[in-house]
C-alpha positions as CSV (number, residue, x, y, z in Angstrom):
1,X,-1.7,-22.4,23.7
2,X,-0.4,-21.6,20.2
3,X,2.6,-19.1,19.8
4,X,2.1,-15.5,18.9
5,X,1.8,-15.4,14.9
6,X,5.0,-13.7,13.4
7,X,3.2,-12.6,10.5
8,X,0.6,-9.6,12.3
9,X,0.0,-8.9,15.9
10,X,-4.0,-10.0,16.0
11,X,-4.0,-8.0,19.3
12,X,-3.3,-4.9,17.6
13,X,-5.3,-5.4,14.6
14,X,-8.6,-5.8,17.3
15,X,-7.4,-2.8,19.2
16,X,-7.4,-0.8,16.5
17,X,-10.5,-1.8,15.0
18,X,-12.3,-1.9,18.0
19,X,-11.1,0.1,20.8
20,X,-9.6,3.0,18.3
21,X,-11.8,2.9,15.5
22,X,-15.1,1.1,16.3
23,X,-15.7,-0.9,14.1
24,X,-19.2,-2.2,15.1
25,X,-20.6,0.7,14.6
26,X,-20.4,0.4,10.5
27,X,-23.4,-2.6,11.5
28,X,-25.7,-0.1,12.2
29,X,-25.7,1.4,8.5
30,X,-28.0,-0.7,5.8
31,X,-25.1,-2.2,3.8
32,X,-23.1,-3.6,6.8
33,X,-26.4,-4.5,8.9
34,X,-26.0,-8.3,8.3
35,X,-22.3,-8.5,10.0
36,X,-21.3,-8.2,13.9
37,X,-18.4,-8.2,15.5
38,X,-18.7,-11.7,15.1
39,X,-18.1,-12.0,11.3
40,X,-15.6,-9.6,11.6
41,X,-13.0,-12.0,14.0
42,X,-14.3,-14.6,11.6
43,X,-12.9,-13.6,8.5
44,X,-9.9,-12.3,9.9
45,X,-9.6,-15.8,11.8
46,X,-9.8,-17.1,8.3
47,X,-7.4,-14.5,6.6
48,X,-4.6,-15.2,9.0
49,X,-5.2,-19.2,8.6
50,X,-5.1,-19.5,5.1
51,X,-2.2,-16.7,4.8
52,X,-0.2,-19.2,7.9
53,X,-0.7,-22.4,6.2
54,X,-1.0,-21.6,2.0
55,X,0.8,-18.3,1.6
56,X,4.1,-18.1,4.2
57,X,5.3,-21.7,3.9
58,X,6.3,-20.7,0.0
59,X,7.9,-17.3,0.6
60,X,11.2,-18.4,0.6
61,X,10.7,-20.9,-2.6
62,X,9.1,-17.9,-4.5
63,X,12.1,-15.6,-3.4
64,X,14.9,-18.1,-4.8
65,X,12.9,-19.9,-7.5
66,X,11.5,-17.0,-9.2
67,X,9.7,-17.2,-12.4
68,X,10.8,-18.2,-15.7
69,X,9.8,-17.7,-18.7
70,X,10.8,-20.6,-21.6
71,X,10.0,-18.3,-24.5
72,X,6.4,-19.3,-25.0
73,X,5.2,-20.0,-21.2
74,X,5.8,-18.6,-17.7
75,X,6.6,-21.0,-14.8
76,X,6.3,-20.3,-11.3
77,X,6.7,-22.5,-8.3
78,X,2.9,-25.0,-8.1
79,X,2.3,-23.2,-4.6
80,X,2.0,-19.9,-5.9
81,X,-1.3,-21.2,-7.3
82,X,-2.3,-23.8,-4.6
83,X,-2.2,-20.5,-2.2
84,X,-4.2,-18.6,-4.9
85,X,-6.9,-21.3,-5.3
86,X,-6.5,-21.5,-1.2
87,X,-8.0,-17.8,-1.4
88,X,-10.5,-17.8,-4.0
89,X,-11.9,-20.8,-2.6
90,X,-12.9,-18.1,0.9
91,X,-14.7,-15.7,-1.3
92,X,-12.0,-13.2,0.0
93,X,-11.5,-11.4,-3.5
94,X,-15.5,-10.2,-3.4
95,X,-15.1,-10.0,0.9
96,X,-16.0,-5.9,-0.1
97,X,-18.1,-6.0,-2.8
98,X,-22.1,-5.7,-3.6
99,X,-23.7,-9.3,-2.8
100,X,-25.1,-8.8,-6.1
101,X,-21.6,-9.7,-7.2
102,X,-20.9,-12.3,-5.1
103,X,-19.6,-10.3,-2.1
104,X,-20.0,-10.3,1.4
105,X,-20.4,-6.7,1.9
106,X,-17.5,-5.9,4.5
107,X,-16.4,-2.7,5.6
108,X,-13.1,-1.9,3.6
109,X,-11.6,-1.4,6.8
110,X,-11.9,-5.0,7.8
111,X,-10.8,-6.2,4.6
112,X,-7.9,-4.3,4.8
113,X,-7.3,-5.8,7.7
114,X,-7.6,-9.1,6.6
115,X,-5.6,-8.4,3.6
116,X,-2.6,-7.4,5.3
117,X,-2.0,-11.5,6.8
118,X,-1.1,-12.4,3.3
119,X,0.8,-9.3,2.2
120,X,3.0,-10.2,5.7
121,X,2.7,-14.0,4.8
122,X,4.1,-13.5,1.1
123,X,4.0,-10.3,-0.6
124,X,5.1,-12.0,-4.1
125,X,2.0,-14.4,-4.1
126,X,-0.5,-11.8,-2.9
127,X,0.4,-9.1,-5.3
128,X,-1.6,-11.4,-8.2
129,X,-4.9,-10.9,-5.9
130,X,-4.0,-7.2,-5.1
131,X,-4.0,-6.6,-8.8
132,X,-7.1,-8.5,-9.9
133,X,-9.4,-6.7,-6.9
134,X,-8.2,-3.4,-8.4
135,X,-9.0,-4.3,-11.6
136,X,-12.5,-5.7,-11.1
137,X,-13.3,-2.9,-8.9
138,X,-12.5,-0.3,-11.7
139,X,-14.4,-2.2,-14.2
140,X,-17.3,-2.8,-11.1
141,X,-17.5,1.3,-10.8
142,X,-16.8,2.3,-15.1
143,X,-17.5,-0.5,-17.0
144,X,-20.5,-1.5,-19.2
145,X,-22.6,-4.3,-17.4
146,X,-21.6,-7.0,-20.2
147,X,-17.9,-5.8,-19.1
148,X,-18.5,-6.6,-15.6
149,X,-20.6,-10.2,-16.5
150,X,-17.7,-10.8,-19.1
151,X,-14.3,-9.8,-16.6
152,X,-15.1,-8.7,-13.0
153,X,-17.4,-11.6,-12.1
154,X,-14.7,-14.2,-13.1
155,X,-11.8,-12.1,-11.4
156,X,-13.7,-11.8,-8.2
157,X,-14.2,-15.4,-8.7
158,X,-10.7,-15.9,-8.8
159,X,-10.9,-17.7,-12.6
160,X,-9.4,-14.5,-14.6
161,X,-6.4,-12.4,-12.7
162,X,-5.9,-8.7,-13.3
163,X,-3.1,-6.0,-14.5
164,X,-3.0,-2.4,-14.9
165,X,-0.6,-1.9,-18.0
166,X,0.1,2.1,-17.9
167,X,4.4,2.3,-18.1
168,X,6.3,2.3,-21.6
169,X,9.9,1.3,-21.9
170,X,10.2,5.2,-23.3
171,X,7.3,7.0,-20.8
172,X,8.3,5.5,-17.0
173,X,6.3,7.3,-14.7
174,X,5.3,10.4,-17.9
175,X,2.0,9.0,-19.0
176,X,2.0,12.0,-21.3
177,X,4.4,10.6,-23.8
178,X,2.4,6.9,-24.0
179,X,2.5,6.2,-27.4
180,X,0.7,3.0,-27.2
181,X,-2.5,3.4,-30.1
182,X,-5.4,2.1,-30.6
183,X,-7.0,2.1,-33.7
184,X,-11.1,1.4,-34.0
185,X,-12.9,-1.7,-36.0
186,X,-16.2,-2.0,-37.1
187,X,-17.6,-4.1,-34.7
188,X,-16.8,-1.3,-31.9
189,X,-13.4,-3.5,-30.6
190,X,-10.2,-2.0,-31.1
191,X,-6.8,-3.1,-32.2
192,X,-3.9,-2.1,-30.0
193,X,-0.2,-1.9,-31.0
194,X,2.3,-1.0,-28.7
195,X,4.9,-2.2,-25.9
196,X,4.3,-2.0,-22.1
197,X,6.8,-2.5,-19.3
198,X,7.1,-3.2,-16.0
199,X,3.6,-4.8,-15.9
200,X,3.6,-7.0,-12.4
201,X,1.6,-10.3,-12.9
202,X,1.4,-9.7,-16.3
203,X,1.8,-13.3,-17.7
204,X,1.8,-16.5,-15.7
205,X,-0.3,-19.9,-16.2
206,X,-2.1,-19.0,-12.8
207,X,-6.0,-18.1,-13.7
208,X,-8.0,-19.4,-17.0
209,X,-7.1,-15.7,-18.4
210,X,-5.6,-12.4,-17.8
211,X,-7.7,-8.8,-17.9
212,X,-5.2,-6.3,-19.0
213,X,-6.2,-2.5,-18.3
214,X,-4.2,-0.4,-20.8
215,X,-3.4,2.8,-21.3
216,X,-3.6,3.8,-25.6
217,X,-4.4,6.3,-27.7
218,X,-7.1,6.8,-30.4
219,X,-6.0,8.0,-33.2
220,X,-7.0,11.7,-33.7
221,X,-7.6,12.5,-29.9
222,X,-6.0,15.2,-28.0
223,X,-2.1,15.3,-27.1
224,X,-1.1,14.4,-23.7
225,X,-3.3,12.9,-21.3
226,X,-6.1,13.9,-22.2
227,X,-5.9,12.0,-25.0
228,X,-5.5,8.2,-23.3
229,X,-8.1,6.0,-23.3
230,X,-8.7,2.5,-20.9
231,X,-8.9,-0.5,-23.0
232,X,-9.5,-4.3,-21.7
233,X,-7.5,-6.4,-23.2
234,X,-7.7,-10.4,-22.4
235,X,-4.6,-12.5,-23.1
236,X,-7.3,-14.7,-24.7
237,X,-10.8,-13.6,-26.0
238,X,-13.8,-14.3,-24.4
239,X,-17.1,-15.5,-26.1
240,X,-20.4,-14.4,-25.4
241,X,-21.3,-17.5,-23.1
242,X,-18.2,-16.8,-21.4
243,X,-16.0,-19.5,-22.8
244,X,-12.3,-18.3,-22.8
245,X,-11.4,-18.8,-26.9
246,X,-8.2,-18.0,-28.9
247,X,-5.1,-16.3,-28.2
248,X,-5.4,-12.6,-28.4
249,X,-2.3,-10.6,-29.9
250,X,-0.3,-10.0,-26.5
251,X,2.9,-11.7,-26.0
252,X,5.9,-11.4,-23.5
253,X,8.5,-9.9,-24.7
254,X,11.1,-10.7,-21.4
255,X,10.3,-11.4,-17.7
256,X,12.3,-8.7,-15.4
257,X,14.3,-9.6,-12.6
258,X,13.8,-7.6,-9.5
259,X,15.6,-7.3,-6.3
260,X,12.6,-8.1,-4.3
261,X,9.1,-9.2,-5.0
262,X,10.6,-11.8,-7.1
263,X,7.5,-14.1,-6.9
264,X,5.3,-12.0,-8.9
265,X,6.1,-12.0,-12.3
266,X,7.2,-8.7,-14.0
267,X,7.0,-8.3,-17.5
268,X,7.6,-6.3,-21.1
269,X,4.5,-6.9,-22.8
270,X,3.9,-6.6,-26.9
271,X,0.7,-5.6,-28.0
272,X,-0.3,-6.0,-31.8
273,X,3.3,-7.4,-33.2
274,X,1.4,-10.4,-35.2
275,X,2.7,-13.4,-33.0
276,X,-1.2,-14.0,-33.2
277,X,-3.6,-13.4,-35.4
278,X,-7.5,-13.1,-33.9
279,X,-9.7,-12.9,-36.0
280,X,-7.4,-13.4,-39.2
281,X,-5.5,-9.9,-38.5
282,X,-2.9,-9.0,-36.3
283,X,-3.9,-6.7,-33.2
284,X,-4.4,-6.9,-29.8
285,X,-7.8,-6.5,-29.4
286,X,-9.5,-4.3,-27.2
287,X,-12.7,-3.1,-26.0
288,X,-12.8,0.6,-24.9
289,X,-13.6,1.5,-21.1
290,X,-16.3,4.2,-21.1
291,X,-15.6,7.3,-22.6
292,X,-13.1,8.3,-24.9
293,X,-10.0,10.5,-23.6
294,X,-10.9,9.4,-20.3
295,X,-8.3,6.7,-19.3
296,X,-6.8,8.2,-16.9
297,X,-9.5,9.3,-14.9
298,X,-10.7,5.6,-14.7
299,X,-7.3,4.4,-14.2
300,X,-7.0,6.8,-11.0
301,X,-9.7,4.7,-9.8
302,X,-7.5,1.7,-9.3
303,X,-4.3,4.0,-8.8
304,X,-5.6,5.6,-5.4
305,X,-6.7,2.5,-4.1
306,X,-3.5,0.4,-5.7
307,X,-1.5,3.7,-3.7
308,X,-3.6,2.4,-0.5
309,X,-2.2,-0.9,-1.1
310,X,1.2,-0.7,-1.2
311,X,1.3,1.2,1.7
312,X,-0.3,-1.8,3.1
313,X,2.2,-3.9,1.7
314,X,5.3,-1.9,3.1
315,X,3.5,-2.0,6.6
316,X,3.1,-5.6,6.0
317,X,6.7,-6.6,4.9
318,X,8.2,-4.2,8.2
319,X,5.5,-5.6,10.7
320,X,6.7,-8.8,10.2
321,X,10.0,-8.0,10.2
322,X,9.3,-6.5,13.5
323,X,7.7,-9.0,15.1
324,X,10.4,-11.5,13.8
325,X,13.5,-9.2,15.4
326,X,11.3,-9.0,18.3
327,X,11.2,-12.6,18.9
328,X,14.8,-13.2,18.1
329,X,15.8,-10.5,20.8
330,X,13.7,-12.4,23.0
331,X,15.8,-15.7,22.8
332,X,19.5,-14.6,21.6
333,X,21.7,-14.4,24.4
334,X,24.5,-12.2,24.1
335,X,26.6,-9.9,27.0
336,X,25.8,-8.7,30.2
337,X,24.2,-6.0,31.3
338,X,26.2,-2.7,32.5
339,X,26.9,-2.9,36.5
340,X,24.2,-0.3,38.2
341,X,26.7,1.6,39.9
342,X,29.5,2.0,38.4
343,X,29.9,2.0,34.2
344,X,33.6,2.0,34.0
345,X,33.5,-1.6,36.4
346,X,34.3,-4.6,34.3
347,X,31.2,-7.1,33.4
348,X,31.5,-10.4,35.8
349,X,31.9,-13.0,33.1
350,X,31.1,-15.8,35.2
351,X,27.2,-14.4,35.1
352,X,25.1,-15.7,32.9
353,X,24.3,-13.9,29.0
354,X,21.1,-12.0,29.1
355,X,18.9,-11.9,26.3
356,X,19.6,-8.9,24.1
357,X,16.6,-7.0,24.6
358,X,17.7,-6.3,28.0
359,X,20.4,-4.1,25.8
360,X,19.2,-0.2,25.6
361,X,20.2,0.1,22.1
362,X,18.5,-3.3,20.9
363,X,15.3,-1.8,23.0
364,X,15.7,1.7,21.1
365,X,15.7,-0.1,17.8
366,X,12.6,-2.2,18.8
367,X,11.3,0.9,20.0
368,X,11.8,2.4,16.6
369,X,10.1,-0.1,14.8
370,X,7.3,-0.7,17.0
371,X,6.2,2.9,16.4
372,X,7.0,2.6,12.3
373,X,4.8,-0.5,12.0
374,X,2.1,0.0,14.1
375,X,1.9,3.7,13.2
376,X,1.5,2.7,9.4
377,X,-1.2,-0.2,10.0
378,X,-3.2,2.6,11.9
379,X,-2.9,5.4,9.5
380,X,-4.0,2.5,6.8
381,X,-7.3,1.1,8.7
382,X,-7.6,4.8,9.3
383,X,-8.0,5.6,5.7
384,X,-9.8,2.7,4.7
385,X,-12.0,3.7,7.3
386,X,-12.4,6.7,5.1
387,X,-13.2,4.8,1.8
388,X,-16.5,3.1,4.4
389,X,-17.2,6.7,5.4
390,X,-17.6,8.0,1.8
391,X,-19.5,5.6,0.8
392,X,-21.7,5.0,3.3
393,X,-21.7,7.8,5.7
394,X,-25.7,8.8,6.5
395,X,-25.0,12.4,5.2
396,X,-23.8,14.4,2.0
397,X,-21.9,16.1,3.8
398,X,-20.1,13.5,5.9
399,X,-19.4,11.6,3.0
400,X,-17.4,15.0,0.9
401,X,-15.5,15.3,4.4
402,X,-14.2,11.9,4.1
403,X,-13.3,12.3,0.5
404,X,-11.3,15.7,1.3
405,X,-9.5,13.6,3.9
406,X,-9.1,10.8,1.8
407,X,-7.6,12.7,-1.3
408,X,-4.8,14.4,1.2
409,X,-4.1,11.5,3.2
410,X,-3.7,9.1,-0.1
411,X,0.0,10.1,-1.0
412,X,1.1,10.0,3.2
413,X,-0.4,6.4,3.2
414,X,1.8,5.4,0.0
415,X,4.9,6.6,1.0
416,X,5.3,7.0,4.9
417,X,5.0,3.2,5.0
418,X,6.8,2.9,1.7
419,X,10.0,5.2,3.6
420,X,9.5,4.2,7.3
421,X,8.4,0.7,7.2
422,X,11.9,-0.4,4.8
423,X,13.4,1.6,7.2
424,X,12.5,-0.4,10.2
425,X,13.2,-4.0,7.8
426,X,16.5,-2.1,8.2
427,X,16.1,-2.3,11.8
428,X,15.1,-5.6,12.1
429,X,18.6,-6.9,10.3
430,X,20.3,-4.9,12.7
431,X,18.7,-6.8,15.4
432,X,19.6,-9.9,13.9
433,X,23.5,-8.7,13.9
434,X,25.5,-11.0,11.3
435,X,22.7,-13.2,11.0
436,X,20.2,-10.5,10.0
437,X,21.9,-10.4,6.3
438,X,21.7,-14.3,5.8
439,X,19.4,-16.3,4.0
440,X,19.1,-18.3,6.6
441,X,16.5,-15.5,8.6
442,X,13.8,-14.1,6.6
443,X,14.3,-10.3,7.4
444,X,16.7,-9.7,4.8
445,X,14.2,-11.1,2.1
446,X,11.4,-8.6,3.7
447,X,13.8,-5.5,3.1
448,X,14.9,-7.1,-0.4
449,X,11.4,-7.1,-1.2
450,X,10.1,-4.1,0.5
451,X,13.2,-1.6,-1.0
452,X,10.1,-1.5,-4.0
453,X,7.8,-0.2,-2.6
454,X,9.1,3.5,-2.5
455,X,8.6,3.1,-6.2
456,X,5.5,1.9,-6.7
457,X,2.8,3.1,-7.7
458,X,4.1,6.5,-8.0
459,X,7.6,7.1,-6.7
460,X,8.1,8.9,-3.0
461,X,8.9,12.5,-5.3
462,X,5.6,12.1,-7.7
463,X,3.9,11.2,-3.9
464,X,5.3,14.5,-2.7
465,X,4.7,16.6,-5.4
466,X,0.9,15.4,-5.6
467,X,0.7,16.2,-1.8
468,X,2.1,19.9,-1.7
469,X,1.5,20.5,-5.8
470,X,-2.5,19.1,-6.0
471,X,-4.0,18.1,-2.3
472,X,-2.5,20.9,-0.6
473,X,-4.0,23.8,-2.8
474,X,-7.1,21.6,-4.3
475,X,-10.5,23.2,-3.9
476,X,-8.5,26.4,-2.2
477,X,-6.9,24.4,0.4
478,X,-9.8,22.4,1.3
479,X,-8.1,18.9,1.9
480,X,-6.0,20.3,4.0
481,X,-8.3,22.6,6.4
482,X,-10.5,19.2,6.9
483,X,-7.4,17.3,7.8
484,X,-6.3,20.3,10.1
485,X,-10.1,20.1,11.9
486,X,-9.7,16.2,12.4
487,X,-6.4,16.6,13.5
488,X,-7.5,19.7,16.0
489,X,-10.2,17.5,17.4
490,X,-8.0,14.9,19.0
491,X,-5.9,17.5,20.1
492,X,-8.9,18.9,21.9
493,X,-9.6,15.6,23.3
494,X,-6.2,15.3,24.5
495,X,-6.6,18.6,26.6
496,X,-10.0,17.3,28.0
497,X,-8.0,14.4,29.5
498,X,-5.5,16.3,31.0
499,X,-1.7,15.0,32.3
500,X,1.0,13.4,29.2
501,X,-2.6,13.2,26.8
502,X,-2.8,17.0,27.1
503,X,1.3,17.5,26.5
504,X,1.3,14.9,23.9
505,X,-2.0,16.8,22.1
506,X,-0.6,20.5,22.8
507,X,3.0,19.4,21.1
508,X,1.2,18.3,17.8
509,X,-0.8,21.3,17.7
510,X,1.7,23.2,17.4
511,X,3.7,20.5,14.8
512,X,0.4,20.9,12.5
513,X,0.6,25.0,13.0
514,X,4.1,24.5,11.6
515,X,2.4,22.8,8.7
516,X,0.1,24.8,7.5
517,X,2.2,28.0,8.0
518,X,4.8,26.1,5.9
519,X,2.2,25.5,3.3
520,X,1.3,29.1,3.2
521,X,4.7,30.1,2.9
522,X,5.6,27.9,-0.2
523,X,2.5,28.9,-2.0
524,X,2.8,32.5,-1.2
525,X,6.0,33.0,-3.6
526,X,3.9,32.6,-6.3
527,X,7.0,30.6,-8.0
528,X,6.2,27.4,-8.3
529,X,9.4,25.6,-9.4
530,X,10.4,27.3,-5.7
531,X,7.4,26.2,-3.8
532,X,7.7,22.3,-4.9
533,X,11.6,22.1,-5.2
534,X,11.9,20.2,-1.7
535,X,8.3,18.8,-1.9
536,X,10.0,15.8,-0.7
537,X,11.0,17.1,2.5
538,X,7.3,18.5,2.7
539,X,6.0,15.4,2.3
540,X,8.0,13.9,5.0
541,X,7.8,16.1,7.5
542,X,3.9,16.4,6.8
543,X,3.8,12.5,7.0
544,X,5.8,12.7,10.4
545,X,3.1,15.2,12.1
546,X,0.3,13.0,10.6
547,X,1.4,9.9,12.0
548,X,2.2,11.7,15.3
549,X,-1.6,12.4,15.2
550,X,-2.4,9.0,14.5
551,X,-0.4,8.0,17.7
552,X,-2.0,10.5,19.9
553,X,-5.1,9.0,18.8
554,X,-4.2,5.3,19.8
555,X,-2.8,6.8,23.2
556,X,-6.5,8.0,24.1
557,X,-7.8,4.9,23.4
558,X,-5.7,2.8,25.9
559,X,-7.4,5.4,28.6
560,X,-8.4,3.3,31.2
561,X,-6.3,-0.2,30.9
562,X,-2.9,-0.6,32.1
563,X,-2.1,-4.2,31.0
564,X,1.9,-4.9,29.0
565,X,0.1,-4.1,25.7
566,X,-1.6,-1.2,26.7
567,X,1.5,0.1,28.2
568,X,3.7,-0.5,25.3
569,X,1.1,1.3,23.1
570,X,1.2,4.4,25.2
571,X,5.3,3.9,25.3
572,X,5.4,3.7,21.7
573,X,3.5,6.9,21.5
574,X,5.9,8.4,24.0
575,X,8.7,7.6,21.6
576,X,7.5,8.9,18.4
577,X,7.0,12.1,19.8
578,X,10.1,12.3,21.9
579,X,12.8,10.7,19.4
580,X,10.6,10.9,15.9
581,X,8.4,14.3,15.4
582,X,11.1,16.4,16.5
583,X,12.7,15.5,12.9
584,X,10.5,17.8,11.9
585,X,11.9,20.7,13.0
586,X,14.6,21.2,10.5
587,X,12.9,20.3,8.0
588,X,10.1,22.8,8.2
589,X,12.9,25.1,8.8
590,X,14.3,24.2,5.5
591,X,11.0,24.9,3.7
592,X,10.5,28.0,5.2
593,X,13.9,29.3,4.3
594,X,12.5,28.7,0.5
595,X,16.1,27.2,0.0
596,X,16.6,26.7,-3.7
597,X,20.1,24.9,-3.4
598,X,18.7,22.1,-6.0
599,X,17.4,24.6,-8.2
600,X,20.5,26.2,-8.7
601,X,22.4,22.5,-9.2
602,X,23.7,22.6,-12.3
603,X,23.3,18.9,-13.9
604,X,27.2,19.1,-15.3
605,X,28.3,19.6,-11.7
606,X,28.1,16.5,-11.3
């Protein structure tokens, strides 16, 4: 019998999407009718053999051999595209889109769980097919149809590879001050001239071409962003039969090198500087996504979902991480346990070393993680359970209530992971003890790569001030009522089974009361520099109560078995709520207090 994988835990990934979240019923709605429980272990059989056998051999290799760029060409290790080819060649990129596309028509939920064995297997390698799906989908839901026969269909084909180019050396994170224009032609293209920075995959020799998605201005539109328009932009044009032609005007200006993620390439991009001339004149060119002015809008499309992701990949990076300590307390021997009666006696060195996870601490760190990692991959089949809802859901009305939920939950499934998930990579070194920060162990690598992810795609503060400044208040506190009904309805189900359930469900009642009186409170100053100064804490202490809820849920659904796994669900439940939701405490405390001591910080004090 083959050896537990240390990438995921399959057992999990089938409790949750079958016991927890039921899965199989999505079959009984027209565009999932043609799958079965069947096609689901399928594909995820697939996903974890290619990720085991293409994706995690060359993690290491990617880490220390990262890419290079010669001045004209970037060079990457040949199994970052053997890997790639490995997953195009499974259909995996379309696995959620229409069959008219070329898809397979799987719940999101499924492939997010199928997704998450090759963010675990090699997070550097996977972020090129992460980008390209977000890409393709945008252009799937905004673009013209020639836009999605010319670029989608060969991305989800796994022929072109995707970016999303919104970050200037001068903007960051401000997409107001993008300064980036694009000025019209005749022909209805347009020529962009600019610089863009920190754009991940953003030049490689990996795919036949590169779609970039950027951010620009037209000339005389509004200020702000209001005024940014999407533009496509190939790294080389495409003709009308498809045939990939000359080089457009983008070049690489300088590959960054990061701390972690170091197998996908990161780069400053030039657009428009003349190092090539299309059609005789310098000038990126670029052909305008939908409407004017509406760039961001369209970009959001790919941000939420991108957001969705790299919580993914931080769950990913610390599940692994997790299962790796696990095993390596499993086999390390080191001391002897404390005598039963008497904890002053001297250990009898003539016994025997036990393993270390018969040490307290070394469980309580375990412990830790468990609940981190398998907290995260819940909340984030949870939520792209939501995206299946809203899409597919048989009413109107089922569908809005999956979108409210979805909007609030989207910044808690960022950055929770992004937060917790490094923190239990932190964990895992710890369990390794002097070993744990070598090379020669991979956990150090998966904190190295996942200390990124708390500033991706939005940093932990943007995340916090989206949750308490936009999803909080939107639609007069809408988001957050539905999440409060969802939330109250497990509770209620916890009651109805009486015993710890019922303790477990009245305890995060009262946590979410907390909440939403905190909310109220912040909002009711009227002030809003005071209401969102410690959004951060909000955020955190929020995230803590939702994932408590998420546990709560998994607890019900081991009702009724009382095998090891089962039990160390329910014990990992047990220890979120006795050792991790009581964090919460002082921090809505602090938030209720309105305390303004960073307000008042003077920025020459320091």
């Amino acid at each position: 019998m083959a050896s537990p994988s240390l990438l995921l835990s399959r057992r999990d990934l089938d409790f949750l999407l079958h016991q927890w979240l039921d899965a199989e019923e999505l079959t009984r709605r027209p565009r999932y009718a043609e799958h079965s429980r069947e096609t689901y272990d399928a594909v995820l059989d697939l996903s974890e053999q290619i990720a085991t056998r293409h994706f995690a051999p060359h993690n290491k290799k990617n880490d220390q051999e990262e890419p290079r760029f010669d001045g004209e060409r970037v060079h990457t290790v040949p199994e970052v595209k053997q890997g790639l080819e490995a997953f195009a060649k499974a259909d995996l990129l379309a696995a959620a889109m229409d069959e008219e596309l070329g898809g397979m028509q799987l719940p999101h939920m499924v492939t997010t769980a199928c997704f998450s064995w090759f963010q675990a297997a090699n997070v550097g390698t996977s972020a090129y097919l992460f980008l390209t799906l977000g890409n393709a989908r945008l252009l799937c839901a905004h673009g013209s149809a020639e836009q999605i026969d010319t670029y989608a269909r060969p991305m989800l084909a796994g022929r072109f590879f995707g970016t999303m180019c919104l970050s200037e050396p001068q903007a960051g994170s401000s997409l107001a001050d993008v300064t980036t224009r694009a000025e019209p032609r005749e022909d209805g293209s347009h020529r962009l001239f600019g610089s863009k920075m920190w754009i991940s995959a953003g030049d490689h020799e990996l795919a036949e071409n590169i779609v970039h998605l950027v951010l620009a201005r037209i000339p005389g539109g509004p200020p702000g962003v209001k005024g940014l328009s999407l533009f496509i932009v190939p790294k080389h044009l495409v003709g009308p039969d498809g045939t990939v032609g000359e080089r457009n005007d983008v070049v690489t200006a300088g590959l960054n090198h990061k701390m972690g993620y170091r197998g996908t390439t990161n780069a400053l991009l030039n657009f428009g500087e003349g190092a090539h001339r299309p059609g005789g004149e310098p000038g990126a060119v670029g052909h305008l996504v939908g409407e004017p002015h509406r760039g961001l809008a369209y970009m959001f499309h790919m941000m939420n979902g991108a957001r969705i992701g790299v919580g993914a990949g931080a769950m990913a990076l610390g599940y692994t991480g997790y299962l790796k300590s696990l095993d390596y307390a499993r086999q390390r021997p080191q001391g002897r346990p404390l005598p039963a009666k008497d904890a002053t006696a001297a250990k009898d060195a003539t016994t025997p070393q036990v393993p270390i996870i018969e040490h307290a601490d070394v469980r309580r760190m375990l412990l830790a993680q468990k609940s981190y990692v398998e907290g995260a991959l819940a909340l984030l089949l949870y939520c792209s359970r939501l995206v299946d809802e809203q899409e597919t859901a048989e009413s109107e009305e089922e569908r809005a209530h999956a979108r409210l939920l979805l909007d609030v939950l989207t910044p808690i499934a960022k950055s929770w992971p992004s937060q917790w998930c490094l923190e239990a990579n932190n964990l895992a070194i710890q369990v390794h003890g002097g070993y744990g920060y070598t090379r020669e162990y991979d956990v150090e690598q998966h904190y190295r790569d996942n200390r990124l992810n708390p500033i991706h795609e939005g940093t932990h503060g943007i995340q916090a001030l989206d949750l308490l400044g936009r999803k909080a208040v939107m639609d007069g506190g809408a988001g957050l009522a539905a999440l409060g009904v969802t939330i109250e309805a497990t509770a209620e189900r916890a009651a109805s089974e009486g015993g710890e359930a019922a303790e477990l469900g009245a305890t995060l009642r009262e946590s979410w009361e907390r909440a939403t009186k905190v909310t109220a409170r912040l909002w009711g100053t009227g002030d809003p520099p005071v209401a969102l100064a410690n959004a951060s804490v909000y955020l955190e202490a929020v995230g803590h109560t939702v994932v408590a809820w998420i546990w709560l849920g998994q607890f019900l659904a081991t009702s009724g078995h009382d095998d090891a796994f089962h039990r160390g669900k329910r014990q990992a439940a047990r220890y979120f709520f006795r050792h991790e939701l009581p964090r919460t405490g002082p921090q809505f405390a602090l938030l209720e207090s309105l305390d303004t001591t960073t307000l008042e910080t003077e920025p020459d004090w320091f």
